[in-house]
C-alpha positions as CSV (number, residue, x, y, z in Angstrom):
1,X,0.0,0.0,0.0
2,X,1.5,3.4,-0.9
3,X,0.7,6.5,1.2
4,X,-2.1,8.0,-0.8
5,X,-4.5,4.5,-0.5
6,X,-3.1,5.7,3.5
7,X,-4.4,8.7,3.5
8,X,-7.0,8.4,1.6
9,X,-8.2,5.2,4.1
10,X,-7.6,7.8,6.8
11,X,-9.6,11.0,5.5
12,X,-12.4,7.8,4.3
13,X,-12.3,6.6,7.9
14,X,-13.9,9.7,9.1
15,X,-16.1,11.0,6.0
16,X,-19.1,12.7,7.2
17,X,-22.2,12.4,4.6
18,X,-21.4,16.0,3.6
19,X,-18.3,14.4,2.8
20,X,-19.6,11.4,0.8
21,X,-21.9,13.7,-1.7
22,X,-19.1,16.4,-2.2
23,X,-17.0,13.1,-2.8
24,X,-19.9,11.8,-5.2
25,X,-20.3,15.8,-6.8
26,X,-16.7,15.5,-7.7
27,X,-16.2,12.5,-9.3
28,X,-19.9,12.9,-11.6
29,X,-18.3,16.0,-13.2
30,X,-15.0,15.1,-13.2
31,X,-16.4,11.6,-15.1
32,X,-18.9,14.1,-17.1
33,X,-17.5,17.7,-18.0
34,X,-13.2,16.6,-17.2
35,X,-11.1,17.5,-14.3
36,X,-11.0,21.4,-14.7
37,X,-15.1,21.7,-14.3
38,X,-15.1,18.9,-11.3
39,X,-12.5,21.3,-9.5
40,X,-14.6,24.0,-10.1
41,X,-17.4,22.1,-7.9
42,X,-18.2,22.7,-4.5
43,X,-17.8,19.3,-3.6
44,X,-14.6,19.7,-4.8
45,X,-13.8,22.8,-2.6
46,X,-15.6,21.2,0.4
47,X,-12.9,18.4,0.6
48,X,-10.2,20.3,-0.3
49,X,-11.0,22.9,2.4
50,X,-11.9,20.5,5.0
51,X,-9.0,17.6,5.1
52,X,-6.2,20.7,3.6
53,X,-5.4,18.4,0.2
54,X,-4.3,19.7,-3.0
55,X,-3.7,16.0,-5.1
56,X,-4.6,13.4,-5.7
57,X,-8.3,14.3,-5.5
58,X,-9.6,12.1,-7.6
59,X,-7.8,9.1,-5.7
60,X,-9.1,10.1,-2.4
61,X,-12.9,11.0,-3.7
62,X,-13.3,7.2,-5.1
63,X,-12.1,5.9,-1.9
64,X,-14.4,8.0,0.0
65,X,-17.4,6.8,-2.5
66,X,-16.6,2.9,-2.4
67,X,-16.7,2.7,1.6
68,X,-19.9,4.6,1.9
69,X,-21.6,3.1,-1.2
């Protein structure tokens, strides 16, 4: 395991459902409309603002969706 499926275990490990739908906002556009529009979102702000991350978005946002599915 390399440290972003750690961190991303960690930040998934105490996801709020606030969390799970900015998660889910993120990756819809990001799948949809490409990576510029999804990090435009405010899903996408939400989790940057709230667990202070800057990469590896994308990584983190489908780890947050497959635990809480």
């Amino acid at each position: 395991m390399n440290a972003i499926d750690t961190v991303a275990r960690e930040i998934s490990a105490e996801a709020t459902p606030l969390d799970v739908a900015a998660a889910r906002q993120f990756l819809d556009v990001n799948t949809d409309e490409g990576r510029a529009a999804a990090m435009r979102t405010s899903g996408a702000g939400h989790l940057i603002r709230k667990y202070k991350i800057n990469r590896n978005l994308s990584a983190i946002a489908r780890r947050i969706v497959a635990d809480h599915a």
